[in-house]
Backbone as XML, in Angstrom:
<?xml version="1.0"?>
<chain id="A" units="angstrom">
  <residue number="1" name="UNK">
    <atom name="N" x="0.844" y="-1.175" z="0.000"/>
    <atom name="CA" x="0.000" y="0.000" z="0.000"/>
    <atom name="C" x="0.892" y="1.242" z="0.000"/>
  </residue>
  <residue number="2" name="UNK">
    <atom name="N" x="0.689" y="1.601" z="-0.964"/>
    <atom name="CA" x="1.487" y="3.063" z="-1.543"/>
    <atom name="C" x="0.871" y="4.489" z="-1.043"/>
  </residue>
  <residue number="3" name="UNK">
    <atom name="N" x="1.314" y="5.268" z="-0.258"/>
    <atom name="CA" x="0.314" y="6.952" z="-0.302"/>
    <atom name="C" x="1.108" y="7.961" z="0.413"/>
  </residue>
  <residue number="4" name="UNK">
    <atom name="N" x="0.823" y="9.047" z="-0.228"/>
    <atom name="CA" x="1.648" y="10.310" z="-0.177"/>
    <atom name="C" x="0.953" y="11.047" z="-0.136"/>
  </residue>
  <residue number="5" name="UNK">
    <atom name="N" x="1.590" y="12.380" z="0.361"/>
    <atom name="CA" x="1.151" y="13.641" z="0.556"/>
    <atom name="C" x="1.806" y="14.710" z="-0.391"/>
  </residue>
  <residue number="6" name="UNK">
    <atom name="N" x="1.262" y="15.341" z="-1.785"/>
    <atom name="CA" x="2.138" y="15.727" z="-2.435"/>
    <atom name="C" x="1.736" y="17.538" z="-1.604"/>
  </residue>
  <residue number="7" name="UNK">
    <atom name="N" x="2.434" y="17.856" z="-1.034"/>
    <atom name="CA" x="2.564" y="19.281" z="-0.415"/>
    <atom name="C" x="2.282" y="20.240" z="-1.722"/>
  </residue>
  <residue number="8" name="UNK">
    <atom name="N" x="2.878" y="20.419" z="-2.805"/>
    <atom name="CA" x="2.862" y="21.692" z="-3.284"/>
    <atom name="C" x="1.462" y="21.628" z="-4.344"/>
  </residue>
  <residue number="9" name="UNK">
    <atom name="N" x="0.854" y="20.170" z="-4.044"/>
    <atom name="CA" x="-0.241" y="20.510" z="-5.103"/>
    <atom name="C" x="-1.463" y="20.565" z="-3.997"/>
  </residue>
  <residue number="10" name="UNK">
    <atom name="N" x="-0.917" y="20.286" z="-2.498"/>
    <atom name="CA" x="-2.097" y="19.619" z="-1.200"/>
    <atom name="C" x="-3.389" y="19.083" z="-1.999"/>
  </residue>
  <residue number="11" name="UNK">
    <atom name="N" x="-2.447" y="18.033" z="-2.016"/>
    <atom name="CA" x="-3.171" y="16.666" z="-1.993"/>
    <atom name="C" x="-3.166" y="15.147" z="-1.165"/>
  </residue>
  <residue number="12" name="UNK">
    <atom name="N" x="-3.579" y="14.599" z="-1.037"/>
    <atom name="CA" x="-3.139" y="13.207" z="-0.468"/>
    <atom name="C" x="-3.765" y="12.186" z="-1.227"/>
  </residue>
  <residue number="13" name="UNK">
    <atom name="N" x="-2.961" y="11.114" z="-1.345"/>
    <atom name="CA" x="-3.346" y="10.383" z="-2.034"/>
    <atom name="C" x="-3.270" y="9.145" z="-0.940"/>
  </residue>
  <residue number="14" name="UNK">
    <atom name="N" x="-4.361" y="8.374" z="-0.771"/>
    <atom name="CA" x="-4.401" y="6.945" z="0.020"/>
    <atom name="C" x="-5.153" y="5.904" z="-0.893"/>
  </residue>
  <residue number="15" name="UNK">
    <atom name="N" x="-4.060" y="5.094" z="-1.237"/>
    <atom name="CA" x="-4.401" y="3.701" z="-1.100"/>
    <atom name="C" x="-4.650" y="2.628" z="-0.271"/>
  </residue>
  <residue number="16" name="UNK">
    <atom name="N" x="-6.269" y="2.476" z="-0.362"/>
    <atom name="CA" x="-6.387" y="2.120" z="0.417"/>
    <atom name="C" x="-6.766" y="0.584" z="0.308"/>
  </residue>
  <residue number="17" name="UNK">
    <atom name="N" x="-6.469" y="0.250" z="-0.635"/>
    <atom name="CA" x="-6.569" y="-1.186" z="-1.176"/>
    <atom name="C" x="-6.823" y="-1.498" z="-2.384"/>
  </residue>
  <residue number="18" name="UNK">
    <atom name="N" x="-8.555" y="-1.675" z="-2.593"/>
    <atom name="CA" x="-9.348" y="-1.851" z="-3.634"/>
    <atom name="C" x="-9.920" y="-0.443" z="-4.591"/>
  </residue>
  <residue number="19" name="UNK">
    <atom name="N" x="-9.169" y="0.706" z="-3.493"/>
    <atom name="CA" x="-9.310" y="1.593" z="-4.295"/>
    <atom name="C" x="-8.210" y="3.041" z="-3.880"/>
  </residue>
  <residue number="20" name="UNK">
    <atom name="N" x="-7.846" y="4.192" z="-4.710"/>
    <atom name="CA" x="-7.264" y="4.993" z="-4.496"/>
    <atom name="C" x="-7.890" y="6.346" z="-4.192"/>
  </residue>
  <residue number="21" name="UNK">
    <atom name="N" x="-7.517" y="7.066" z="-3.120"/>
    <atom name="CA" x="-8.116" y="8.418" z="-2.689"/>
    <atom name="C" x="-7.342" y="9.373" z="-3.668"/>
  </residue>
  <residue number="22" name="UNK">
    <atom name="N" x="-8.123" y="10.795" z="-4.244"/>
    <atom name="CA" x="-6.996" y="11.894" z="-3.700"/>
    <atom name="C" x="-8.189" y="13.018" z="-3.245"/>
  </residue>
  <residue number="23" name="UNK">
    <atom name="N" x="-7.576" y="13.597" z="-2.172"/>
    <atom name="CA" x="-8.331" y="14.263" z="-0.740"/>
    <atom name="C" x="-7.912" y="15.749" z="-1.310"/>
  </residue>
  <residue number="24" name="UNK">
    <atom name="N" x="-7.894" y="16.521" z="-1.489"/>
    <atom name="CA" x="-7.571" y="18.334" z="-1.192"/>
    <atom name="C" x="-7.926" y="18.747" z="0.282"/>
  </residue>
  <residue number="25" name="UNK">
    <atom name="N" x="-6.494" y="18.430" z="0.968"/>
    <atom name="CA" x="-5.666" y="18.453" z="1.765"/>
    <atom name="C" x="-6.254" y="19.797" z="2.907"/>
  </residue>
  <residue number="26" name="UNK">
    <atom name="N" x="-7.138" y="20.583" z="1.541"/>
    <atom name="CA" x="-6.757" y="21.788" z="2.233"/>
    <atom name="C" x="-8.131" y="22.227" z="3.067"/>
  </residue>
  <residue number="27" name="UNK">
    <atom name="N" x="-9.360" y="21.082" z="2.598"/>
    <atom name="CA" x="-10.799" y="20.676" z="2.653"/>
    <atom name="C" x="-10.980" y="19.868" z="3.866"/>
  </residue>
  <residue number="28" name="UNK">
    <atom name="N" x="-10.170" y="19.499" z="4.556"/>
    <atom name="CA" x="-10.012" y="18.259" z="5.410"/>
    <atom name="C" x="-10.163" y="19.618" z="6.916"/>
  </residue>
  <residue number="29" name="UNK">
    <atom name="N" x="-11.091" y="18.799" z="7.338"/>
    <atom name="CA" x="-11.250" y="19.549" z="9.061"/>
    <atom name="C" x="-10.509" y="18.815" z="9.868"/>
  </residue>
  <residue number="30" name="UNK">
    <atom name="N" x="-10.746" y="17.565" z="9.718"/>
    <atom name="CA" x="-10.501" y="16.557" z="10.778"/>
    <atom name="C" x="-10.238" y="15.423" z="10.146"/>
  </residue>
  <residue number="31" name="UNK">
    <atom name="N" x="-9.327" y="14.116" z="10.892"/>
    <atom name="CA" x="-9.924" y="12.711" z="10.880"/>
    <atom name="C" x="-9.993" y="12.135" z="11.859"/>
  </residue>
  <residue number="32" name="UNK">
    <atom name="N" x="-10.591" y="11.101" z="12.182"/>
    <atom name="CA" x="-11.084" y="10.160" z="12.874"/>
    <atom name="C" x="-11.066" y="9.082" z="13.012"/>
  </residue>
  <residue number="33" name="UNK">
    <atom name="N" x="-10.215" y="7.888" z="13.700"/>
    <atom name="CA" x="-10.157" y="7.112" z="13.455"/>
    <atom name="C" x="-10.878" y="5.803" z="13.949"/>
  </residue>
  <residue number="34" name="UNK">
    <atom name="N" x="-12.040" y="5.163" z="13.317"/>
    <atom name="CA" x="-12.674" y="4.403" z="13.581"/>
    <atom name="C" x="-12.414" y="2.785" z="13.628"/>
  </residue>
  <residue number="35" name="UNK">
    <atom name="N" x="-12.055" y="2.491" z="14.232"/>
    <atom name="CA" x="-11.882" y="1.027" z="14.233"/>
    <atom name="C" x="-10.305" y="0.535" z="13.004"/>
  </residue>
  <residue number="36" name="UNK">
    <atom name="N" x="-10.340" y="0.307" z="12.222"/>
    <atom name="CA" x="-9.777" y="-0.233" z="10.988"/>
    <atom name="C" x="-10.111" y="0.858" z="10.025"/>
  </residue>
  <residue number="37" name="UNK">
    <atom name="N" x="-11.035" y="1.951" z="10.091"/>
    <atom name="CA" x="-11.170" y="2.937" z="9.203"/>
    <atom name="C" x="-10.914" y="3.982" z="9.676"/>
  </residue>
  <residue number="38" name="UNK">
    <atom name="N" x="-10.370" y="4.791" z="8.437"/>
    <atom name="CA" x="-10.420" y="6.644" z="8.776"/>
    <atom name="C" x="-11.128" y="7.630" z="8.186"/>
  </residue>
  <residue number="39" name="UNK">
    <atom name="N" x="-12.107" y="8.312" z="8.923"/>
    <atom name="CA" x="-12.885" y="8.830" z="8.670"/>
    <atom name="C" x="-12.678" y="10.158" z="8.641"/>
  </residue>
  <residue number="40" name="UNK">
    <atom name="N" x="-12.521" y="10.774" z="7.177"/>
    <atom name="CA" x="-12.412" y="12.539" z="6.810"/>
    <atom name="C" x="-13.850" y="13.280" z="7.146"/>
  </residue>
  <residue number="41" name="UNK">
    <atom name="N" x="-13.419" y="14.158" z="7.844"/>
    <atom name="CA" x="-14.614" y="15.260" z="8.085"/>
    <atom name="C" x="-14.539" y="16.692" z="7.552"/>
  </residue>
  <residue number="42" name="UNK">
    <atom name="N" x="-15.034" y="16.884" z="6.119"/>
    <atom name="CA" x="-14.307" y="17.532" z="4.911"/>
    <atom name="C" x="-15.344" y="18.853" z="5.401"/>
  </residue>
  <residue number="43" name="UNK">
    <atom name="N" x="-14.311" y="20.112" z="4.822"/>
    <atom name="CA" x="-15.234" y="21.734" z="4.969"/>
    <atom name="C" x="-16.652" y="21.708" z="4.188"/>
  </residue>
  <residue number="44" name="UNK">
    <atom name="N" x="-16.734" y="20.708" z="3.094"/>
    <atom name="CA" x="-17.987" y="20.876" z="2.617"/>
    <atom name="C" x="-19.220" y="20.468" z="3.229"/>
  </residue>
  <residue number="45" name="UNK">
    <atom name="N" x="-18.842" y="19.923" z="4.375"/>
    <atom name="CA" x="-19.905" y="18.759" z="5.113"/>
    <atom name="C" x="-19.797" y="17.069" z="4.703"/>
  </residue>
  <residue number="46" name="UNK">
    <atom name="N" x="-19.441" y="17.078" z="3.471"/>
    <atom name="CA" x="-19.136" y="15.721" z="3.313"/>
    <atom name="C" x="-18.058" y="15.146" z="4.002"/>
  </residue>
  <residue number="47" name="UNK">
    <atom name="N" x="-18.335" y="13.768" z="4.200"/>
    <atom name="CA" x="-16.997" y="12.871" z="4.509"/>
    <atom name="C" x="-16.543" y="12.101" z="3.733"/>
  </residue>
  <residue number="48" name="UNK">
    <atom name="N" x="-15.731" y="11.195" z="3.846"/>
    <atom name="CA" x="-15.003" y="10.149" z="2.919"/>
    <atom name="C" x="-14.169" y="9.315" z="4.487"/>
  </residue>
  <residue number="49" name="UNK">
    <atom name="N" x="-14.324" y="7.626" z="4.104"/>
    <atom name="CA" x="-13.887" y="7.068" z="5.017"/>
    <atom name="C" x="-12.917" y="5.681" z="4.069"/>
  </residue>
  <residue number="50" name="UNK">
    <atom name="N" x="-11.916" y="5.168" z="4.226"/>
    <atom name="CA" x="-11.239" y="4.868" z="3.617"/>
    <atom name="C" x="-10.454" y="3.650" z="4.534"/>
  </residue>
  <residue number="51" name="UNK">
    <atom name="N" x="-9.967" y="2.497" z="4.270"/>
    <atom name="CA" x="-9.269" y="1.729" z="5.439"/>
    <atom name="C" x="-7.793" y="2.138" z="5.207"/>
  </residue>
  <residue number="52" name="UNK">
    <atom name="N" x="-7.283" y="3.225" z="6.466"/>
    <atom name="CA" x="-5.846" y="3.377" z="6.524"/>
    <atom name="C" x="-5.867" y="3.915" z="7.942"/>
  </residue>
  <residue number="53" name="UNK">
    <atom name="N" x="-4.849" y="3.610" z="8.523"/>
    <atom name="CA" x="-4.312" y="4.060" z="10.169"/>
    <atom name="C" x="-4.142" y="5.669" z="10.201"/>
  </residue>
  <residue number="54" name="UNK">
    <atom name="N" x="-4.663" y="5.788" z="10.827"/>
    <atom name="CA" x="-4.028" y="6.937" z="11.333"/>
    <atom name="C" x="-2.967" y="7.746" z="11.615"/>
  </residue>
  <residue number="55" name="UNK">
    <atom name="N" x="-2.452" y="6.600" z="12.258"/>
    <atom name="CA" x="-0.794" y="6.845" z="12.666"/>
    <atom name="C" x="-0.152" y="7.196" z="10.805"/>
  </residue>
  <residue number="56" name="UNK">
    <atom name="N" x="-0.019" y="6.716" z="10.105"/>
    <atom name="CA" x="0.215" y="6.376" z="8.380"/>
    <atom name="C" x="-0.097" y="7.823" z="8.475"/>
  </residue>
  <residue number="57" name="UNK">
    <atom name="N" x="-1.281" y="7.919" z="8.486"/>
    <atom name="CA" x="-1.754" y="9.644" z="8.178"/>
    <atom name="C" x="-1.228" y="10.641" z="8.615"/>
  </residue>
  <residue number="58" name="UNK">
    <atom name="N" x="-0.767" y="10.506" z="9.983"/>
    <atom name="CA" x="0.227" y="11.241" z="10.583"/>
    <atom name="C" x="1.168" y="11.559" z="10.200"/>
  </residue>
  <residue number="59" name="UNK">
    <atom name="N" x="2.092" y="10.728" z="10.038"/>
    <atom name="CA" x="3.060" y="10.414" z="9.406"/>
    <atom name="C" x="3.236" y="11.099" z="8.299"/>
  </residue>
  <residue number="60" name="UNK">
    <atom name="N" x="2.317" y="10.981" z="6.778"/>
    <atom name="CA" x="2.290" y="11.654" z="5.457"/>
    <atom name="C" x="1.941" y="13.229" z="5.711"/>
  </residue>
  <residue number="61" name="UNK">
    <atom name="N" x="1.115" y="13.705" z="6.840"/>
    <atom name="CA" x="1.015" y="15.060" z="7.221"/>
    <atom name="C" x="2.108" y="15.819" z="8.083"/>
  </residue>
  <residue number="62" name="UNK">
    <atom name="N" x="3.069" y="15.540" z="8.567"/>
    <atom name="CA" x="3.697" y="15.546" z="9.533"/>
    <atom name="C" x="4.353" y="16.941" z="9.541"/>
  </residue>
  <residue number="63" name="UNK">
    <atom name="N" x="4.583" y="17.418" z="8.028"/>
    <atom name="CA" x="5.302" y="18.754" z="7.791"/>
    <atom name="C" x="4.085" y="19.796" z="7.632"/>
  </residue>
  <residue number="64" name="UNK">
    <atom name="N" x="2.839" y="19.661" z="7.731"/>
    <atom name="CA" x="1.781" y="20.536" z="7.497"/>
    <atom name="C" x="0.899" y="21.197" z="8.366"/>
  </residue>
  <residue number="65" name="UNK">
    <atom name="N" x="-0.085" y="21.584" z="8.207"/>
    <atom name="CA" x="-0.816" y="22.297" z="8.932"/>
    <atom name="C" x="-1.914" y="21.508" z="9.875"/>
  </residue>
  <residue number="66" name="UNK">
    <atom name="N" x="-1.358" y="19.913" z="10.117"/>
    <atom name="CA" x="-1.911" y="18.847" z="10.431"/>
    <atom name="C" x="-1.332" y="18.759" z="11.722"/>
  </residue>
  <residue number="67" name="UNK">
    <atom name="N" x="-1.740" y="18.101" z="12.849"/>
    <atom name="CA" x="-1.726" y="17.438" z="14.306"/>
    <atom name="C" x="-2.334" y="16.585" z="14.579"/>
  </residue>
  <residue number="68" name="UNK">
    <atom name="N" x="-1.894" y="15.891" z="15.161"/>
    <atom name="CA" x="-2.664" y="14.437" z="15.542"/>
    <atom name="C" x="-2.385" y="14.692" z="17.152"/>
  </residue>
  <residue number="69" name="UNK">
    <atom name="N" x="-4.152" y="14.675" z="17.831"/>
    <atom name="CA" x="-4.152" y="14.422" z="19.103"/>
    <atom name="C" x="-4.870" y="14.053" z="19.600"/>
  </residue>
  <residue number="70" name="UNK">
    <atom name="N" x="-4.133" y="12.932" z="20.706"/>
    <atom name="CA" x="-4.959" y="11.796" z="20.904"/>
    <atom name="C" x="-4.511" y="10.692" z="20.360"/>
  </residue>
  <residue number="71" name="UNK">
    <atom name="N" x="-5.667" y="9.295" z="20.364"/>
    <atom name="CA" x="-5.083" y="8.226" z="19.598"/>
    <atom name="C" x="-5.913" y="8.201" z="18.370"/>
  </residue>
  <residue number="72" name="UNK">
    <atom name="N" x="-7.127" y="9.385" z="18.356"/>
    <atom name="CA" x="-8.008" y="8.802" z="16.909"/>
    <atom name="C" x="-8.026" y="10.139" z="16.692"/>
  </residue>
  <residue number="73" name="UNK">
    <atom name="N" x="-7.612" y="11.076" z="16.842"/>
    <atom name="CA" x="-7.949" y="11.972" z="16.104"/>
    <atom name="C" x="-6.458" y="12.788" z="15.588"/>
  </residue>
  <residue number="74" name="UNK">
    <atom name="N" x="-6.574" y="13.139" z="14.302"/>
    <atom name="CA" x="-5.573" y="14.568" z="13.228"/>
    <atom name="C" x="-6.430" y="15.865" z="13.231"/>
  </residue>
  <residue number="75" name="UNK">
    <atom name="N" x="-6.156" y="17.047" z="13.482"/>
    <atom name="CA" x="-7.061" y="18.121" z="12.958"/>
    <atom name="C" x="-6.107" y="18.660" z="12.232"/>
  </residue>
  <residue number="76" name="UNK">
    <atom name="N" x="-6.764" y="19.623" z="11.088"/>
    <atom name="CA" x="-6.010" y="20.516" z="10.197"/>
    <atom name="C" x="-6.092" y="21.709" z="11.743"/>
  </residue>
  <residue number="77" name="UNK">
    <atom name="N" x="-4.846" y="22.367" z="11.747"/>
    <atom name="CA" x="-5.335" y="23.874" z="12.619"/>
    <atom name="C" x="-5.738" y="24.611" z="11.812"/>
  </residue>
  <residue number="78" name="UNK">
    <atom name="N" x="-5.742" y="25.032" z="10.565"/>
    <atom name="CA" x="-6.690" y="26.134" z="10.145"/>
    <atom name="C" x="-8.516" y="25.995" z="10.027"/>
  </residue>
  <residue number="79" name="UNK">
    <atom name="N" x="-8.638" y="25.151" z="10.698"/>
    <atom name="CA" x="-10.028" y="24.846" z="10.779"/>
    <atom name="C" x="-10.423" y="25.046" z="12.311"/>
  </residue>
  <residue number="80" name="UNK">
    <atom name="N" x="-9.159" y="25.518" z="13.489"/>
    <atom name="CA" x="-9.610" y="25.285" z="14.689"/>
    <atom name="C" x="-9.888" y="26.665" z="14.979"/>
  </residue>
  <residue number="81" name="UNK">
    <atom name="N" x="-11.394" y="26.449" z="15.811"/>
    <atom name="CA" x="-11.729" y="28.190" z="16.157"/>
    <atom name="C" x="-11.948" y="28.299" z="17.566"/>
  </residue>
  <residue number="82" name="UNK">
    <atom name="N" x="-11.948" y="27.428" z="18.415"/>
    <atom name="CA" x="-12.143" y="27.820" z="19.854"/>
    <atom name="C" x="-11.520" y="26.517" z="20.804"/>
  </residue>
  <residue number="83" name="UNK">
    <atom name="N" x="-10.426" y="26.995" z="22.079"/>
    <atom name="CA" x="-10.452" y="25.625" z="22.638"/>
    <atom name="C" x="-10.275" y="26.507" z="23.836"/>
  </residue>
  <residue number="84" name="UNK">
    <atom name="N" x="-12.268" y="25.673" z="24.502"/>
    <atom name="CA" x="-12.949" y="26.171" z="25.174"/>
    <atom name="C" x="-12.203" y="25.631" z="26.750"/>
  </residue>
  <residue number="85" name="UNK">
    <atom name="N" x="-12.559" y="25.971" z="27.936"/>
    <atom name="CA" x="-12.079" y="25.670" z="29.352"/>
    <atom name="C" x="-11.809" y="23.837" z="28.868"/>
  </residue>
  <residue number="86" name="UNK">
    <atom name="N" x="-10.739" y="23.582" z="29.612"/>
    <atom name="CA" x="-10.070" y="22.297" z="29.106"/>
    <atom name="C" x="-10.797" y="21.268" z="30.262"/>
  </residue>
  <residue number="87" name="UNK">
    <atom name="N" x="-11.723" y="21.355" z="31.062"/>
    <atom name="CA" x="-12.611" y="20.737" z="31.800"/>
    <atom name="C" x="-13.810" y="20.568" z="30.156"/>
  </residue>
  <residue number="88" name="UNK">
    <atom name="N" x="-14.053" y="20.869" z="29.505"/>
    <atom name="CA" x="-14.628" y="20.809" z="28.721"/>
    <atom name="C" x="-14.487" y="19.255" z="27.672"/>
  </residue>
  <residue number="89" name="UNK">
    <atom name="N" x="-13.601" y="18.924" z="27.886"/>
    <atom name="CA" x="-13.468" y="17.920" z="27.373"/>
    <atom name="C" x="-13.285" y="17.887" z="25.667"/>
  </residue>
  <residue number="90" name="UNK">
    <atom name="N" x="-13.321" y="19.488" z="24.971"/>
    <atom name="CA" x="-13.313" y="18.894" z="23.573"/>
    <atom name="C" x="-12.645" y="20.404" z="23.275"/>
  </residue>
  <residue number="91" name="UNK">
    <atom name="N" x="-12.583" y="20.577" z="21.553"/>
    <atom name="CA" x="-12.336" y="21.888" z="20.903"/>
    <atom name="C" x="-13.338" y="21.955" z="19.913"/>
  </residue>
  <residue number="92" name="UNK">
    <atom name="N" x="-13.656" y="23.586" z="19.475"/>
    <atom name="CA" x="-14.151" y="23.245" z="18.230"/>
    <atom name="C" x="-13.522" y="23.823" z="16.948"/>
  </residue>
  <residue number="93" name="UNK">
    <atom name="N" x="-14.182" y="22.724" z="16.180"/>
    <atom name="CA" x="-13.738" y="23.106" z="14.851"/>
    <atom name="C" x="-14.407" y="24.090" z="13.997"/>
  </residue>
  <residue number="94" name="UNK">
    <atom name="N" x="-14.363" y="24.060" z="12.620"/>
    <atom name="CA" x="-15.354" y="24.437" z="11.809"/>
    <atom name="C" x="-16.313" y="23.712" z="11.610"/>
  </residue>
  <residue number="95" name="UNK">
    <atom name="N" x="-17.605" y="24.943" z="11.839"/>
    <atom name="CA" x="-18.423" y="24.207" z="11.007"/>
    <atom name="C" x="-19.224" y="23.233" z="12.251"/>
  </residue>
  <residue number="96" name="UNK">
    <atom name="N" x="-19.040" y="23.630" z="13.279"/>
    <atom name="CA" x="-19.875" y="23.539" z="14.948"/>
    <atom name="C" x="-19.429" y="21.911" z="15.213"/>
  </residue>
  <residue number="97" name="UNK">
    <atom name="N" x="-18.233" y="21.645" z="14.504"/>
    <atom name="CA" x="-17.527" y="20.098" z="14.730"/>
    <atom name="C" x="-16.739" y="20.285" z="16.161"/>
  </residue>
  <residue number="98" name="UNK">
    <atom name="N" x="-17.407" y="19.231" z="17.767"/>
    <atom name="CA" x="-16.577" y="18.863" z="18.493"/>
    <atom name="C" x="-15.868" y="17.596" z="18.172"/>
  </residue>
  <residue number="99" name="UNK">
    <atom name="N" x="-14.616" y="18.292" z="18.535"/>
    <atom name="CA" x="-12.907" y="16.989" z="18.829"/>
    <atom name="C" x="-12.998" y="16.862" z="20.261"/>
  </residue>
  <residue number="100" name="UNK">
    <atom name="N" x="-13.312" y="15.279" z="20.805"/>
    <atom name="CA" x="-12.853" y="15.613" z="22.318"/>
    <atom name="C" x="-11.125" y="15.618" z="22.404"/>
  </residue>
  <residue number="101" name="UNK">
    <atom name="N" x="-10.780" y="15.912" z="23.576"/>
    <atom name="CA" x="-9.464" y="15.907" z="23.790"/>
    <atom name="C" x="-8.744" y="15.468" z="25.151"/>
  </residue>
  <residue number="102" name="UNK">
    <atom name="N" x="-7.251" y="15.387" z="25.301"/>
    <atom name="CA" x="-6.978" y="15.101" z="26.696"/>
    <atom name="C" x="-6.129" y="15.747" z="26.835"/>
  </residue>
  <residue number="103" name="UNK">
    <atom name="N" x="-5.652" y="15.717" z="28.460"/>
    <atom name="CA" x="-4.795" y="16.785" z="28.473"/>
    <atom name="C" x="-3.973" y="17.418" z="28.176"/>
  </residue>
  <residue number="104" name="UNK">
    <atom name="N" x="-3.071" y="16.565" z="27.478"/>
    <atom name="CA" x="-2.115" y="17.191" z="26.666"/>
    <atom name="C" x="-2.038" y="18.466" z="25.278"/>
  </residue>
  <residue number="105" name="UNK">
    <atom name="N" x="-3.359" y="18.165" z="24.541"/>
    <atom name="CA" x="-3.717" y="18.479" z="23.774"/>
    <atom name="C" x="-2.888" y="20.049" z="24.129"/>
  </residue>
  <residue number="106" name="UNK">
    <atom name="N" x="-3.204" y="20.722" z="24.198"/>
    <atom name="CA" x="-2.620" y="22.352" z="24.279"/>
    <atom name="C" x="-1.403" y="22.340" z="23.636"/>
  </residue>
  <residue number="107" name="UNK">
    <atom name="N" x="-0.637" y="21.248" z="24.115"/>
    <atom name="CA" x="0.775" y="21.351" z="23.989"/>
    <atom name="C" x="1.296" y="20.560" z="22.261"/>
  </residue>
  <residue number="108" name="UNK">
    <atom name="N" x="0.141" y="20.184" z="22.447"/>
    <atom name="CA" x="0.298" y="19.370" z="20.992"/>
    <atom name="C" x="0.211" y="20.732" z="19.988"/>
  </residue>
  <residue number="109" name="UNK">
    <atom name="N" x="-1.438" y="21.418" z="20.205"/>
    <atom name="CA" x="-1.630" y="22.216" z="18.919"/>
    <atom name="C" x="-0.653" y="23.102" z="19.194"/>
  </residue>
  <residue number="110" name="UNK">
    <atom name="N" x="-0.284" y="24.131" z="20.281"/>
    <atom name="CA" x="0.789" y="24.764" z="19.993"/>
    <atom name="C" x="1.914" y="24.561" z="19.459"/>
  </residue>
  <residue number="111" name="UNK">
    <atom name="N" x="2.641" y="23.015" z="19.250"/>
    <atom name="CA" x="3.513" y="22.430" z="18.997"/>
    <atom name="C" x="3.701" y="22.659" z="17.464"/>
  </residue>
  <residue number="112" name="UNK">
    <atom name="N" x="2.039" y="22.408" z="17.048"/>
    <atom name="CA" x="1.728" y="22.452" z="15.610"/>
    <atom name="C" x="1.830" y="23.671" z="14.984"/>
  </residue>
  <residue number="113" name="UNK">
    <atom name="N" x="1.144" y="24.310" z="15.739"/>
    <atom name="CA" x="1.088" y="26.400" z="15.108"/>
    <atom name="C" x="3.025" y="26.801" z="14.764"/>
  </residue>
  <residue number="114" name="UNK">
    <atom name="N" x="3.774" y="25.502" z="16.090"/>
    <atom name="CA" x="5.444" y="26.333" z="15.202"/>
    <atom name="C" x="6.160" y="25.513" z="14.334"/>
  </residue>
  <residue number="115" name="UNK">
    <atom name="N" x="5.259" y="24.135" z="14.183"/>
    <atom name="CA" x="5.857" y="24.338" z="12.884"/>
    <atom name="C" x="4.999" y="24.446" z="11.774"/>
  </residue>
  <residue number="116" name="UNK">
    <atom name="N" x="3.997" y="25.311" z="11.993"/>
    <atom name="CA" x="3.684" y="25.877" z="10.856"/>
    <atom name="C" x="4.177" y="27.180" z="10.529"/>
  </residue>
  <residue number="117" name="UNK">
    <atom name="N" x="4.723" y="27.781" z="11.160"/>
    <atom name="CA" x="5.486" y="29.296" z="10.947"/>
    <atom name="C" x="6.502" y="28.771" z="10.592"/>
  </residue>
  <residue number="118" name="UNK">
    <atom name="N" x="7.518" y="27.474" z="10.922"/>
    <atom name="CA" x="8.189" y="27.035" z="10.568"/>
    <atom name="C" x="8.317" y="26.451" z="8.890"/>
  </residue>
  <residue number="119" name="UNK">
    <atom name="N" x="7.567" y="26.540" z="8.250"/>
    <atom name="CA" x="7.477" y="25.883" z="6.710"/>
    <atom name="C" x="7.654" y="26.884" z="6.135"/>
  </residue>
</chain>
């Protein structure tokens, strides 16, 4: 199973077996990882769910505007608009989407915001 993240066109491409994705990278709120599947939660309202790990996804996003926090969830940060009292248990996204979260989380997305000034 072959898949990449081509950065300068933001795209991703997942193979995911029996068939091949390509995602616009730049449409992606969130993913989710469900069981054996990963589930995109795209700006249009649509989703797309596909069998690939997460971790994999991580991995192919790793230089971008992408974070993974937690064990099932990636958010794009340009989709994040509020992360409300951390007794709260979640953030939100666009588009009135809760991510729950744990504690660490803070340290993650800030982690993410430098290296995105960083690119």
């Amino acid at each position: 199973m072959v898949s990449k993240f081509i950065a300068e066109k933001g795209k991703l491409i997942i193979d995911s077996g029996p068939s091949i994705n390509f995602i616009d990278s730049g449409q992606i709120i969130f993913c989710e990882q469900r069981g054996e599947e990963l589930v995109f939660c795209m700006a249009d309202n649509s989703s797309l769910t596909v069998h690939f790990g997460i971790h994999e996804l991580s991995e192919l996003l790793e230089n971008s505007s992408f974070v993974r926090i937690g064990k099932a969830f990636v958010i794009n940060l340009k989709y994040l608009e509020h992360i409300p009292d951390p007794a709260s248990g979640y953030i939100e996204m666009a588009g009135g989407h809760r991510v729950p979260v744990t504690g660490t989380f803070k340290k993650m997305i800030f982690e993410g915001f430098k290296k995105m000034e960083n690119s």
